[in-house]
PASEBA-1860 file (N, C-alpha, C; in nm, 3 decimals):
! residues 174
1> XXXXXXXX> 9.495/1.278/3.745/9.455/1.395/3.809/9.449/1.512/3.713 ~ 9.483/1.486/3.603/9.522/1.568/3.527/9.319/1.665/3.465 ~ 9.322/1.516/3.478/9.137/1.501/3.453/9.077/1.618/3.533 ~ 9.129/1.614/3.671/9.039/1.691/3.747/9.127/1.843/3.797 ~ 9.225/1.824/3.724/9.320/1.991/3.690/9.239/2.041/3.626 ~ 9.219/2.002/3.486/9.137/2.066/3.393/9.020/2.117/3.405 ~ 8.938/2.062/3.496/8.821/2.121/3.523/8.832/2.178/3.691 ~ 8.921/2.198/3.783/8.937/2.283/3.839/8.911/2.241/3.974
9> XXXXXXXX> 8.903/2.075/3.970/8.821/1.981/4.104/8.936/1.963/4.175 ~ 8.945/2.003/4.330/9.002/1.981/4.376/9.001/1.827/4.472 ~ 9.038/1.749/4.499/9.051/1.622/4.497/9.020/1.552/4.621 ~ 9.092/1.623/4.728/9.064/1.636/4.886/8.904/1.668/4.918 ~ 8.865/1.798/4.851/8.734/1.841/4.897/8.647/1.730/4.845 ~ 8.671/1.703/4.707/8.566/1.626/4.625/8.584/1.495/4.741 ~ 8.681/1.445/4.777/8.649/1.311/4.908/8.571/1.336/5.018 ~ 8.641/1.451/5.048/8.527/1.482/5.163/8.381/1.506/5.144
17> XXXXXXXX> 8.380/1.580/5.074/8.239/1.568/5.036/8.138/1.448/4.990 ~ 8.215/1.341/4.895/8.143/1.250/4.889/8.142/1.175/5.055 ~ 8.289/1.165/5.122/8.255/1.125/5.230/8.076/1.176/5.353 ~ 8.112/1.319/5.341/8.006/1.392/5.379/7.842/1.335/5.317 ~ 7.846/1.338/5.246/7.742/1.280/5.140/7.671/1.142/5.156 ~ 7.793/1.041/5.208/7.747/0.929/5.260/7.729/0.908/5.395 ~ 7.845/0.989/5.483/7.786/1.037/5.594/7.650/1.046/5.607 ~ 7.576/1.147/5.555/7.427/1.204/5.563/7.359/1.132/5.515
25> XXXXXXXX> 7.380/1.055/5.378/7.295/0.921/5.342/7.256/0.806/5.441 ~ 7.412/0.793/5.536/7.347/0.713/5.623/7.273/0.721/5.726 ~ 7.311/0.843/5.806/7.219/0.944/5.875/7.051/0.950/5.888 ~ 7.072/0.974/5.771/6.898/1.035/5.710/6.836/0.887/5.696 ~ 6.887/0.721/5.645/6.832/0.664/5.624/6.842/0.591/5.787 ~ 6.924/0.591/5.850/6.907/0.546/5.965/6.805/0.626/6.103 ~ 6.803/0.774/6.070/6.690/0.845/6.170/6.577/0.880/6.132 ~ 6.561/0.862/5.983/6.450/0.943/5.923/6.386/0.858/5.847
33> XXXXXXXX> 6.451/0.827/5.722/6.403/0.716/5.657/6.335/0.571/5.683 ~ 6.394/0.540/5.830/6.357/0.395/5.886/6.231/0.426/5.982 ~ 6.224/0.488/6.020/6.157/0.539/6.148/6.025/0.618/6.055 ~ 6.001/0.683/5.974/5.905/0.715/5.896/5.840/0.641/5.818 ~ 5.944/0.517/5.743/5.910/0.409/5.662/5.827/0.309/5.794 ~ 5.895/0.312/5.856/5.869/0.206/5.957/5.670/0.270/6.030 ~ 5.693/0.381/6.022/5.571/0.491/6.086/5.460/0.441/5.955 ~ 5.477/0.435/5.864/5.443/0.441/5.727/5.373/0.298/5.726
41> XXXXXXXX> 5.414/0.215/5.710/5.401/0.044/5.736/5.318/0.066/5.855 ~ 5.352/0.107/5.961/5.283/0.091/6.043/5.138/0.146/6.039 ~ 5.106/0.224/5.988/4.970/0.317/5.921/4.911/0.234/5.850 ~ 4.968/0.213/5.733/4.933/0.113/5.651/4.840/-0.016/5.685 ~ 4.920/-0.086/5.855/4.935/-0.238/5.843/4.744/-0.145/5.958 ~ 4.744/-0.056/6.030/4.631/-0.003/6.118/4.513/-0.009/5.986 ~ 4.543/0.097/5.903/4.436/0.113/5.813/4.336/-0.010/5.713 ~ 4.475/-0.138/5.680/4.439/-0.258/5.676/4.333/-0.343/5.784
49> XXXXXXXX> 4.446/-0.311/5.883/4.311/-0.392/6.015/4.216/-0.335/5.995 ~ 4.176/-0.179/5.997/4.075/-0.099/5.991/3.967/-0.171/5.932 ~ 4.041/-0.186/5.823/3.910/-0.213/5.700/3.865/-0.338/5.688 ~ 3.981/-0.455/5.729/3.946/-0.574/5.781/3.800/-0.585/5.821 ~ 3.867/-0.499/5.972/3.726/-0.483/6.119/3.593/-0.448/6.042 ~ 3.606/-0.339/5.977/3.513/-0.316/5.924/3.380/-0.401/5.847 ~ 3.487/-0.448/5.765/3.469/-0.554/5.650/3.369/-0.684/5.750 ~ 3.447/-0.713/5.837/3.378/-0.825/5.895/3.271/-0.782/6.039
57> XXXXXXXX> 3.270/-0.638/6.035/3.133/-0.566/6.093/3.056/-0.576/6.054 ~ 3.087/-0.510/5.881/2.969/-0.509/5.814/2.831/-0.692/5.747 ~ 2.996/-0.752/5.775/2.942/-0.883/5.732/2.844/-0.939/5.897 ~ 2.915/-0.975/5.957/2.836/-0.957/6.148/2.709/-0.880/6.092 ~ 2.687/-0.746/6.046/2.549/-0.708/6.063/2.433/-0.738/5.943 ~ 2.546/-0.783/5.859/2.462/-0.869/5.737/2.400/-0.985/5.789 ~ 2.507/-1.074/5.895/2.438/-1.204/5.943/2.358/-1.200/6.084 ~ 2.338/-1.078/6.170/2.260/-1.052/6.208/2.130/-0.991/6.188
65> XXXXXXXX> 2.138/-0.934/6.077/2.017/-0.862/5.981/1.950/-0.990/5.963 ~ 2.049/-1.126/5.901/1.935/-1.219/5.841/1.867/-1.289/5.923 ~ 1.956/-1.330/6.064/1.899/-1.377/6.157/1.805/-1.325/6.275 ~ 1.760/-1.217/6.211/1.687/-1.120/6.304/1.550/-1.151/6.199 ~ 1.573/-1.104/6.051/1.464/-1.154/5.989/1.379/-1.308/5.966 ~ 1.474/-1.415/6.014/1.473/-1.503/5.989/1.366/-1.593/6.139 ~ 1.414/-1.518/6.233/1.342/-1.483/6.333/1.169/-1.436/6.360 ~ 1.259/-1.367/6.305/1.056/-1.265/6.264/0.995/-1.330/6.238
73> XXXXXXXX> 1.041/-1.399/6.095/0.951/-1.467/6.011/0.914/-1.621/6.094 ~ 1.020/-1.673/6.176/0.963/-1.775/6.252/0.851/-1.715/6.354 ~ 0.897/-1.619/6.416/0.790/-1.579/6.498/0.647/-1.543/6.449 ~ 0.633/-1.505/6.350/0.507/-1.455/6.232/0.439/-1.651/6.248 ~ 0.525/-1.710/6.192/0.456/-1.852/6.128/0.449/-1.903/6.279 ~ 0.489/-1.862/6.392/0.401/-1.911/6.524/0.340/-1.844/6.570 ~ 0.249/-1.734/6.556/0.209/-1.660/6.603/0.033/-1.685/6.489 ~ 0.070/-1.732/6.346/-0.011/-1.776/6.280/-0.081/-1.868/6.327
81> XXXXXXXX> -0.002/-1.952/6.353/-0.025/-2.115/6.385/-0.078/-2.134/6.521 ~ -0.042/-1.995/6.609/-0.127/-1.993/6.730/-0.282/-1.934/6.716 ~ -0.269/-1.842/6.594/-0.427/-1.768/6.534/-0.493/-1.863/6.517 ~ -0.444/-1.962/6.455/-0.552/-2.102/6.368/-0.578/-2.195/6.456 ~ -0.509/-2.212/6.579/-0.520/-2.352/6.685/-0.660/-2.240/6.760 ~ -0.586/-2.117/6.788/-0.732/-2.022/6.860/-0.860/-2.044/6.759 ~ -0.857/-2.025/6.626/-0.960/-1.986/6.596/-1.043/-2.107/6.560 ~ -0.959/-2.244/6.512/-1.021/-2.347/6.562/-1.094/-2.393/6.620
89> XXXXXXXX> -1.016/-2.397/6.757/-1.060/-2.383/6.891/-1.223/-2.342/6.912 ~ -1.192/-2.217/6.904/-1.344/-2.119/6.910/-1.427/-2.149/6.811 ~ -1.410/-2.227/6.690/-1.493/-2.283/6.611/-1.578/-2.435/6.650 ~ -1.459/-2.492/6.706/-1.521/-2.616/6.759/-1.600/-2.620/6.893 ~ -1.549/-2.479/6.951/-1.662/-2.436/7.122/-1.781/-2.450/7.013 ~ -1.788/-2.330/6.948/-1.881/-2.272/6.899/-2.003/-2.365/6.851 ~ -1.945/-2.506/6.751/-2.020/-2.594/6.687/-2.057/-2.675/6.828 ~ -2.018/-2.713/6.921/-2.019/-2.821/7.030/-2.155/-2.728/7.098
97> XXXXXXXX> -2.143/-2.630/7.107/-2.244/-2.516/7.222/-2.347/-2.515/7.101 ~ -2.319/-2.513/7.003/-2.450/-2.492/6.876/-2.534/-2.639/6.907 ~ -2.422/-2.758/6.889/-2.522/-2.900/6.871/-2.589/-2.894/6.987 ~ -2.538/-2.907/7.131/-2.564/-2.911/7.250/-2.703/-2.801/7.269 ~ -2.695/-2.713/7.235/-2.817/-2.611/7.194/-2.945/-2.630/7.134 ~ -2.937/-2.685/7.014/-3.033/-2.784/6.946/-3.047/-2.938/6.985 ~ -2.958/-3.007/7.057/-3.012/-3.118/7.134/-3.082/-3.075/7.246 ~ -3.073/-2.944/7.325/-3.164/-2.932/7.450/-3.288/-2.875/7.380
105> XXXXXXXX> -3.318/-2.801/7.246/-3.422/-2.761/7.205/-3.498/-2.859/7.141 ~ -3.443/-2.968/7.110/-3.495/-3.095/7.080/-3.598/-3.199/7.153 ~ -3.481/-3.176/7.295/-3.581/-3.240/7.359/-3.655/-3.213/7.487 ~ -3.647/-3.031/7.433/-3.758/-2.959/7.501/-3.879/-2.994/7.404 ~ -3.889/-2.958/7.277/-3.986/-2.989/7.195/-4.035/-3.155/7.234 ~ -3.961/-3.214/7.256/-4.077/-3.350/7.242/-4.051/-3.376/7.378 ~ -4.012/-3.312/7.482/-4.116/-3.342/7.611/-4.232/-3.203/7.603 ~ -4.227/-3.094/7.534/-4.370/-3.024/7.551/-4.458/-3.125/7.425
113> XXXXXXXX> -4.423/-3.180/7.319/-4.504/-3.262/7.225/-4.583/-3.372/7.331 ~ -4.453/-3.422/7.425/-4.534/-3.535/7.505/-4.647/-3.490/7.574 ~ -4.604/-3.363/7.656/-4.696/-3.342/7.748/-4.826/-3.273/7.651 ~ -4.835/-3.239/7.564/-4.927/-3.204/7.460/-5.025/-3.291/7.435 ~ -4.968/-3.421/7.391/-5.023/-3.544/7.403/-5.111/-3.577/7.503 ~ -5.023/-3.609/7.640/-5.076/-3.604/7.753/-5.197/-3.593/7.793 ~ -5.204/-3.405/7.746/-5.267/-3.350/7.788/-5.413/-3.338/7.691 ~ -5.411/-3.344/7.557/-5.506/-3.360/7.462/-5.599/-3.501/7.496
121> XXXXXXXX> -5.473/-3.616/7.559/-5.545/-3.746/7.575/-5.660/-3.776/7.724 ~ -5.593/-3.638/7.840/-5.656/-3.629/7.914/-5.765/-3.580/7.908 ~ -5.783/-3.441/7.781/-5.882/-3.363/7.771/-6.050/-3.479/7.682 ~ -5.949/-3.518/7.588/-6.049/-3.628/7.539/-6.134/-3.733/7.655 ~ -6.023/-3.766/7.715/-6.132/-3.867/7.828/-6.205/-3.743/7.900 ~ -6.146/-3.676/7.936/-6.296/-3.590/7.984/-6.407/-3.570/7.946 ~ -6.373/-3.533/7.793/-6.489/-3.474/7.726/-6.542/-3.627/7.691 ~ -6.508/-3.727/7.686/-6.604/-3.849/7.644/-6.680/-3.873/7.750
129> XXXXXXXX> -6.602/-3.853/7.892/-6.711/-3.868/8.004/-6.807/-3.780/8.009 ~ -6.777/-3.647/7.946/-6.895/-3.578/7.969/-6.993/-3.588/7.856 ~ -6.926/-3.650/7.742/-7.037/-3.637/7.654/-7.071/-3.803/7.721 ~ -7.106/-3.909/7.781/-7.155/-3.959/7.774/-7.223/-3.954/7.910 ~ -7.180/-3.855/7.985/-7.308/-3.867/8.093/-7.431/-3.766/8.032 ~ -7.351/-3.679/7.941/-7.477/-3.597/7.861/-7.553/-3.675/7.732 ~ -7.490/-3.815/7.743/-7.581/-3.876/7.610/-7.703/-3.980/7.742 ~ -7.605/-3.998/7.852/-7.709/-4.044/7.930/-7.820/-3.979/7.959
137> XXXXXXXX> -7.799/-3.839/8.015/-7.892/-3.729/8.028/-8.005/-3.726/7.970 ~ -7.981/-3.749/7.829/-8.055/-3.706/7.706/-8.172/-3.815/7.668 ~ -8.097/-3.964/7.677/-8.150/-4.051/7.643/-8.256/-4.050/7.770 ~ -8.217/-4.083/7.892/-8.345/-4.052/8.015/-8.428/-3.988/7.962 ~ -8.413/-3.896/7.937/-8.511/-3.774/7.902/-8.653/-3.808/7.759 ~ -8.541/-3.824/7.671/-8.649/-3.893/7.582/-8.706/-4.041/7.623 ~ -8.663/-4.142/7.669/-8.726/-4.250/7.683/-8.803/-4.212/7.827 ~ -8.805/-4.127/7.907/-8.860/-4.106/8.011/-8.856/-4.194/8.134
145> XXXXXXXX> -8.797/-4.339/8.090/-8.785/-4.414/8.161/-8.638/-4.467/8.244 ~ -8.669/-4.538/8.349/-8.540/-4.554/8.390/-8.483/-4.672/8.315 ~ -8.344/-4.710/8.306/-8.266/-4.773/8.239/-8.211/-4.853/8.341 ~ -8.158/-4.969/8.311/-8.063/-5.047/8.425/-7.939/-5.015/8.365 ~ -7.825/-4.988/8.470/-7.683/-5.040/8.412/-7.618/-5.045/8.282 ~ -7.661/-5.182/8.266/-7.631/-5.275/8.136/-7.674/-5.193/7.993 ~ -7.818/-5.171/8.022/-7.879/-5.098/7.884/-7.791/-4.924/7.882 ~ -7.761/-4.898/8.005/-7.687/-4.758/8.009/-7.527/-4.754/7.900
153> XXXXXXXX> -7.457/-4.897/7.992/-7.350/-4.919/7.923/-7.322/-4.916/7.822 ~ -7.446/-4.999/7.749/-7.428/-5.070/7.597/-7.458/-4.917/7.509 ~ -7.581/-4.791/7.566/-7.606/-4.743/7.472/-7.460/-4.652/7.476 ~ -7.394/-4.624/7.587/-7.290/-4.520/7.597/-7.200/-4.574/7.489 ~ -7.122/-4.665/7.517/-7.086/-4.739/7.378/-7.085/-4.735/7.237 ~ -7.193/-4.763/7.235/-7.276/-4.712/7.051/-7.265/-4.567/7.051 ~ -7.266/-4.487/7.131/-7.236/-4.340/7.100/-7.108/-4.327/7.038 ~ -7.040/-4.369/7.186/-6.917/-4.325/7.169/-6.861/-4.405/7.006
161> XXXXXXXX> -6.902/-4.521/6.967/-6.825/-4.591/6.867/-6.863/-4.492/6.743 ~ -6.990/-4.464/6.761/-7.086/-4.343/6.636/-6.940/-4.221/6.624 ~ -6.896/-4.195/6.692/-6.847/-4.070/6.740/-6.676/-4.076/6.702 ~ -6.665/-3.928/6.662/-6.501/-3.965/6.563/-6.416/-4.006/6.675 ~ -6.283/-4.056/6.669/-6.158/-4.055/6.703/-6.140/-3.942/6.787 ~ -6.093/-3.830/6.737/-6.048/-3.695/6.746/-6.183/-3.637/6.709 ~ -6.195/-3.554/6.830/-6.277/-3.421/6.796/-6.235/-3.305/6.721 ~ -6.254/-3.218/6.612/-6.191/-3.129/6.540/-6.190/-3.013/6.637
169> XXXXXX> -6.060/-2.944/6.606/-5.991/-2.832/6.705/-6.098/-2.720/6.749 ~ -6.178/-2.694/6.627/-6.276/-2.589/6.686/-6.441/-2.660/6.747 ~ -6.450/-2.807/6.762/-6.544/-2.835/6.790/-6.483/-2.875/6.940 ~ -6.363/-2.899/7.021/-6.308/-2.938/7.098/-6.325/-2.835/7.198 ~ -6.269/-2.682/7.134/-6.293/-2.608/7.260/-6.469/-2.501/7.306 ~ -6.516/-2.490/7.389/-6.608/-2.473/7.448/-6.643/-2.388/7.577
END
């Protein structure tokens, strides 16, 4: 004690006080220290989740971003693929109504060719009958005499054999 004569410490107080001292150490770490630490951790362990949540928000809207594009782009390549079955489509109306078009103009042309025919072959027998009642005409006239039948027949004949095939287009009409 002599120790703490010398410097003037009184011995009692200095206990109490350290007593005091640990007193309040335990105090402070039992109302303040635990309960703030504990407040503290607890902030901590929120701000963690926080960023967690976040973290796997941001990832969620990364994998909805791709599957939204991924989407699109399927919808684009059916929406293509519906352009090309349409435009197909309307290509093969188009060629089917084209052939079908030129098969009815086809065989409009060769039933008016037929009836052309027809009708050229009808015009010819006419005009042979008339040219041979006008070769009959003619011949009466010069021989002055009457003819039988037979001699009528035979000369109509020899005309007509004298006489082209086809009459030429501008000698035909009259």
């Amino acid at each position: 004690m002599a120790f703490f004569d010398a410097f003037g410490v009184d011995v009692f107080k200095l206990g109490f006080q350290i007593f005091n001292f640990l007193l309040l150490l335990y105090l402070l770490n039992r109302f303040l220290f635990k309960p703030v630490t504990a407040m503290l951790d607890e902030r901590r362990e929120r701000l963690a989740k926080g960023l967690e949540d976040a973290e796997s928000a941001a990832r969620d809207r990364e994998l909805a971003s791709a599957a939204r594009e991924e989407t699109l782009a399927e919808a684009r390549k059916e929406a293509q693929a519906m352009i090309a079955r349409a435009t197909k489509l309307a290509d093969d109306s188009r060629d089917e109504i084209v052939a079908n078009a030129r098969a009815e103009a086809e065989k409009a042309v060769a039933r008016a060719r037929d009836e052309i025919e027809a009708e050229k072959e009808r015009a010819m027998s006419q005009l042979r009958s008339h040219v041979a009642d006008l070769a009959l005409a003619a011949a009466g006239k010069l021989v002055k005499s009457e003819m039988d039948g037979g001699t009528q027949r035979r000369l109509v004949e020899e005309f007509l054999a004298e006489m082209p095939a086809e009459v030429p287009a501008g000698e035909a009409k009259s």
